[in-house]
C-alpha positions in Angstrom: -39.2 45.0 -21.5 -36.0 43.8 -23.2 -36.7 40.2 -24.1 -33.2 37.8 -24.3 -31.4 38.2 -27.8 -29.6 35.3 -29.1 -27.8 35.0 -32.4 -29.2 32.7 -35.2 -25.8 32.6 -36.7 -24.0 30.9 -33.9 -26.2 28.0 -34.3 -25.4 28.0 -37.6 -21.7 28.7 -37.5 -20.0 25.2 -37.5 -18.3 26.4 -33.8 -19.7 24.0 -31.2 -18.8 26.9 -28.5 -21.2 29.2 -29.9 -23.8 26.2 -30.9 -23.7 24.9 -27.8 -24.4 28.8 -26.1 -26.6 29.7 -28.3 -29.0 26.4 -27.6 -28.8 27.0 -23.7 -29.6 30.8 -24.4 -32.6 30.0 -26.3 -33.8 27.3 -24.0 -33.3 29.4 -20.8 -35.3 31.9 -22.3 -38.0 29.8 -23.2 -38.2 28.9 -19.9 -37.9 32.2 -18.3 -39.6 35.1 -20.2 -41.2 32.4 -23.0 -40.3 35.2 -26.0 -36.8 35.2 -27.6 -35.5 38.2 -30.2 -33.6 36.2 -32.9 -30.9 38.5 -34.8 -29.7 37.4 -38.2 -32.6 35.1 -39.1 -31.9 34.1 -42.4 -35.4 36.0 -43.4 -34.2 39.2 -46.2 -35.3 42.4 -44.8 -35.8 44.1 -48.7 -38.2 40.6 -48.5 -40.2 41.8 -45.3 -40.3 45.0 -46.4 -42.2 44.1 -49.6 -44.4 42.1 -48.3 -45.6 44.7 -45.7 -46.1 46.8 -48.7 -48.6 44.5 -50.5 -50.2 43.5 -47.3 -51.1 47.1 -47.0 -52.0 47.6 -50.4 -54.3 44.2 -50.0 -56.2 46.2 -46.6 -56.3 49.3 -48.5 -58.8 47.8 -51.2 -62.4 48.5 -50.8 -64.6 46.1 -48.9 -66.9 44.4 -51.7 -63.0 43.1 -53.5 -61.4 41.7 -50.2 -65.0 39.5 -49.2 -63.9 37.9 -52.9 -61.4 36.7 -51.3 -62.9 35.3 -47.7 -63.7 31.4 -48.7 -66.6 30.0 -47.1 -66.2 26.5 -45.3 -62.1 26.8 -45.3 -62.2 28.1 -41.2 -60.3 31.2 -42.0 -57.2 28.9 -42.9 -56.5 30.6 -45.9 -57.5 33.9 -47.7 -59.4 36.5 -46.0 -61.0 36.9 -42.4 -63.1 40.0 -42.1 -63.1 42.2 -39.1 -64.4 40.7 -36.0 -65.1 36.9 -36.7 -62.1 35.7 -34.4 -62.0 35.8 -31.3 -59.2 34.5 -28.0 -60.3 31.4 -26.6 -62.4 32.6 -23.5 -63.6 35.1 -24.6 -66.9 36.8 -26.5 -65.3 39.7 -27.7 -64.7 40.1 -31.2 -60.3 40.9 -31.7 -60.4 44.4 -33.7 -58.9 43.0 -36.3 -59.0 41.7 -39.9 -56.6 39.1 -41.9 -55.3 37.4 -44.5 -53.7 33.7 -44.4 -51.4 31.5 -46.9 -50.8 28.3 -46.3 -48.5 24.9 -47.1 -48.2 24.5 -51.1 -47.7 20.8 -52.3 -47.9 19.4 -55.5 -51.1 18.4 -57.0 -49.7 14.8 -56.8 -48.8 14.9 -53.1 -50.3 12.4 -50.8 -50.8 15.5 -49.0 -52.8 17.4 -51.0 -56.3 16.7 -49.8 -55.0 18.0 -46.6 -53.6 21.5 -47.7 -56.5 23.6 -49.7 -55.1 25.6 -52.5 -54.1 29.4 -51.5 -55.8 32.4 -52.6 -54.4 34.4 -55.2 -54.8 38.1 -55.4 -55.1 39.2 -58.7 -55.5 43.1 -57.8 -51.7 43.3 -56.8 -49.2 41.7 -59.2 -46.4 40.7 -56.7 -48.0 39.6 -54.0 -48.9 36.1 -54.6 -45.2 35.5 -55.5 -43.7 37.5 -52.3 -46.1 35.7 -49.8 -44.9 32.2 -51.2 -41.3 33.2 -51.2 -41.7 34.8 -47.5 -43.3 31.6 -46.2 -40.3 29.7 -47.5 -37.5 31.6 -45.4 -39.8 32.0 -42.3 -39.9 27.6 -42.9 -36.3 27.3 -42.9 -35.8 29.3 -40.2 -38.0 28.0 -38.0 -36.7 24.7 -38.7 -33.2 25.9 -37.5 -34.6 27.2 -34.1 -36.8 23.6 -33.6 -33.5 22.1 -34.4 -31.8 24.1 -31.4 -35.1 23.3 -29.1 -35.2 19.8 -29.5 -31.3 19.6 -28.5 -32.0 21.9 -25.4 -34.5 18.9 -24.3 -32.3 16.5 -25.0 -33.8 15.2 -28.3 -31.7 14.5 -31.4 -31.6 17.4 -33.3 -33.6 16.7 -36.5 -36.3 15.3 -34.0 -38.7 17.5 -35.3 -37.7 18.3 -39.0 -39.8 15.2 -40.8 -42.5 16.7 -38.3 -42.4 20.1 -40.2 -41.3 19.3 -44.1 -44.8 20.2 -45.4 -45.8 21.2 -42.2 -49.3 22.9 -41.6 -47.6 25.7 -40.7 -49.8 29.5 -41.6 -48.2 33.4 -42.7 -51.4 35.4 -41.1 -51.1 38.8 -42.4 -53.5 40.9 -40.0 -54.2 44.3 -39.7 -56.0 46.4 -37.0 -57.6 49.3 -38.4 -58.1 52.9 -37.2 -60.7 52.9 -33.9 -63.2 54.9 -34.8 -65.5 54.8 -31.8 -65.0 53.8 -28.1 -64.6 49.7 -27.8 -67.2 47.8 -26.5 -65.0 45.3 -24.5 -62.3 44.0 -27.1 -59.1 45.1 -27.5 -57.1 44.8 -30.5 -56.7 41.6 -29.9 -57.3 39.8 -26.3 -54.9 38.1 -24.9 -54.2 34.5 -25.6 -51.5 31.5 -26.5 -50.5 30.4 -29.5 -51.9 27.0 -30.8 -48.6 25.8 -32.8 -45.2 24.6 -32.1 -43.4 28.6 -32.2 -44.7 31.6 -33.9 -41.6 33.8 -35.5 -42.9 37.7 -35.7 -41.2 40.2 -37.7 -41.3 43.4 -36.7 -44.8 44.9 -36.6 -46.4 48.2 -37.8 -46.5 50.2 -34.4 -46.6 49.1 -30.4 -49.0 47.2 -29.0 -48.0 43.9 -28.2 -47.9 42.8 -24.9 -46.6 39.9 -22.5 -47.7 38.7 -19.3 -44.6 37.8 -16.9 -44.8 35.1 -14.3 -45.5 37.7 -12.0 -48.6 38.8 -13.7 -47.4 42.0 -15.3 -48.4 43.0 -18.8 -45.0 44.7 -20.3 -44.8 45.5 -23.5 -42.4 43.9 -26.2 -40.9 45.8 -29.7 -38.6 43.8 -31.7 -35.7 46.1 -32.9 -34.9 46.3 -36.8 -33.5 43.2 -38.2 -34.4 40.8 -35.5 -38.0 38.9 -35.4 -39.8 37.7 -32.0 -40.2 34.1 -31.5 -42.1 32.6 -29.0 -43.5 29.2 -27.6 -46.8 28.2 -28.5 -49.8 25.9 -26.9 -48.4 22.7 -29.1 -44.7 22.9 -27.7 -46.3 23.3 -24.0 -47.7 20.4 -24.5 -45.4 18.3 -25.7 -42.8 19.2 -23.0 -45.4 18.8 -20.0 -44.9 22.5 -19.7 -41.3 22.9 -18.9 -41.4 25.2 -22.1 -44.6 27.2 -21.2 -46.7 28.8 -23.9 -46.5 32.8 -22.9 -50.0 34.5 -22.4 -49.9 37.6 -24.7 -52.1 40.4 -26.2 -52.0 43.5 -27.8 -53.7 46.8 -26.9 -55.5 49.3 -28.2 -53.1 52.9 -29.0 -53.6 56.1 -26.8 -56.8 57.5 -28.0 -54.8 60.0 -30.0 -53.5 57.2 -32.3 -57.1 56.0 -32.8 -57.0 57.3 -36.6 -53.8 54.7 -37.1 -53.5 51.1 -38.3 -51.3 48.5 -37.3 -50.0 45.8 -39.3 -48.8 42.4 -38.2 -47.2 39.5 -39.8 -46.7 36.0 -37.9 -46.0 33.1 -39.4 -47.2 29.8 -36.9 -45.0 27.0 -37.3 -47.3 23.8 -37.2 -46.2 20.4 -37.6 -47.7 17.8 -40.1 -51.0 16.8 -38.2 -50.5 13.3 -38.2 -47.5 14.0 -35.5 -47.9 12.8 -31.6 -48.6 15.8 -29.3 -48.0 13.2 -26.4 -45.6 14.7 -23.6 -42.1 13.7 -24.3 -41.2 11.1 -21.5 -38.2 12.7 -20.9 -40.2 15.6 -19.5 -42.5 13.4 -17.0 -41.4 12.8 -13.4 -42.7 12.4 -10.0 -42.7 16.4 -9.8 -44.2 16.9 -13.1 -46.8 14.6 -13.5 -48.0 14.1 -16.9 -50.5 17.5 -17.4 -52.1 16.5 -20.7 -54.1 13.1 -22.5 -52.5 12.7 -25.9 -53.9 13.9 -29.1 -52.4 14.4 -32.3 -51.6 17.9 -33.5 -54.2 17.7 -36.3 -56.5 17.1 -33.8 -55.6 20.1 -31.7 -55.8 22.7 -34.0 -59.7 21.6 -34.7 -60.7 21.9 -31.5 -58.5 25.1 -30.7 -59.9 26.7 -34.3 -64.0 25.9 -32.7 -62.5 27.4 -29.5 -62.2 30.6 -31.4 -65.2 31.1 -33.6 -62.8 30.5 -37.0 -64.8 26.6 -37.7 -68.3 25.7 -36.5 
């Protein structure tokens, strides 16, 4: 399937032309299709490339050193998940999968603080505590560009959401899906599901897999090209427009049995806001033909129940 490409350098460009098409391209495919490739990010490339490197190197160490690193009581929020424990709303099935998370850093004097648990630092590879921080930090400021281009697309100011997201609870999940080495029970490498945050940005993964269902109920599958990342909406934004942006319902699939013997590696980063912010749908998006779908709740709120719903917090 090719997904709609916009241009993050338009937005950025000063021209009001290109600003202006760039917001209405996003927007339309939010509303369409629910995935948009973004081109000229702002995230380095030699920066993703790195940190794919010492994600793998972090898999490739032997069992007994990455449970060192899975933190009892912290829902999978940061450090290590091993394989199996999560699992897509709805479903028993453990994802094939295993993952590593780093989250918001504040000072130790931030009012925030007690919120945000401290991330776990790997001491086995040198650079990868300092290239995980540094690629959270540009997936943040891009994200903040393309919430800036949303909220103007619904008719909100745009900075509506930026005090929303400054020291947002936003996540870098580092996942890989190891080699299949005997037939699957029921699970695929990951079943499908929505999002729980505002967007999720997704640079380029390891190998196909992922998959998107259309409003006509077809699973096609999506591959971001070099140098763009995939963006899409998640279950927080749906929410907060009463729908008219529409999480997208997507999964990805086990490789032809003779790719078994090969990982794949993943690397979203889900945008959340501060959990203190309103989830409540924007009045601008009720009406008599959209009734309001959903009660309020605050987005803190949210992800609790969403992280029960998937076996990550008791």
């Amino acid at each position: 399937m090719s997904i709609p490409v916009v241009d993050l350098a338009d937005f950025l460009s000063g021209d009001p032309v290109k600003k202006a098409s760039f917001i209405q391209a996003l927007g339309s495919a939010y509303e369409t299709v629910g995935f948009v490739a973004v081109k000229n990010h702002g995230i380095p490339d030699a920066l993703i490339a790195k940190q794919y490197e010492y994600v793998q190197q972090f898999f490739s160490l032997p069992l007994e050193k990455k449970l060192n690193y899975e933190i009892p009581g912290l829902a999978g929020q940061r450090g290590y998940t091993s394989f199996g424990r999560e699992h897509a709303k709805g479903s028993e099935a453990p994802d094939l999968k295993e993952f590593f998370q780093y989250g918001q850093t504040v000072a130790s004097t931030d009012p925030l603080k007690a919120e945000y648990p401290d991330n776990v630092q790997v001491s086995e590879i040198a650079e990868f505590n300092q290239t995980i921080f540094d690629a959270y930090r540009h997936f943040e400021k891009s994200g903040e560009s393309l919430l800036q281009a949303i909220a103007l697309f619904l008719g909100l100011d745009e900075h509506y959401f930026d005090s929303y997201i400054v020291k947002g609870n936003s996540i870098l999940r580092c996942i890989h899906y190891p080699p299949i080495t005997s037939e699957p029970k029921s699970a695929i490498r990951a079943e499908q599901h929505e999002d729980i945050n505002l967007i999720t940005l997704l640079v380029g993964a390891s190998a196909d897999g992922l998959q998107v269902l259309t409003k006509q109920g077809e699973w096609i599958g999506v591959t971001s090209l070099p140098e763009q990342i995939v963006v899409n909406v998640g279950d927080m934004l749906q929410r907060l427009t009463n729908n008219r942006l529409r999480s997208t319902t997507h999964r990805v699939v086990n490789p032809t049995r003779n790719l078994w013997h090969t990982s794949r590696f993943s690397m979203p980063f889900f945008l959340h806001p501060r959990s203190e912010m309103s989830l409540a749908c924007l009045e601008s998006c009720i009406d008599a033909d959209h009734p309001k779908a959903y009660g309020d709740i605050t987005a803190g709120a949210y992800l609790d129940e969403r992280l029960r719903e998937i076996g990550l917090k008791k």
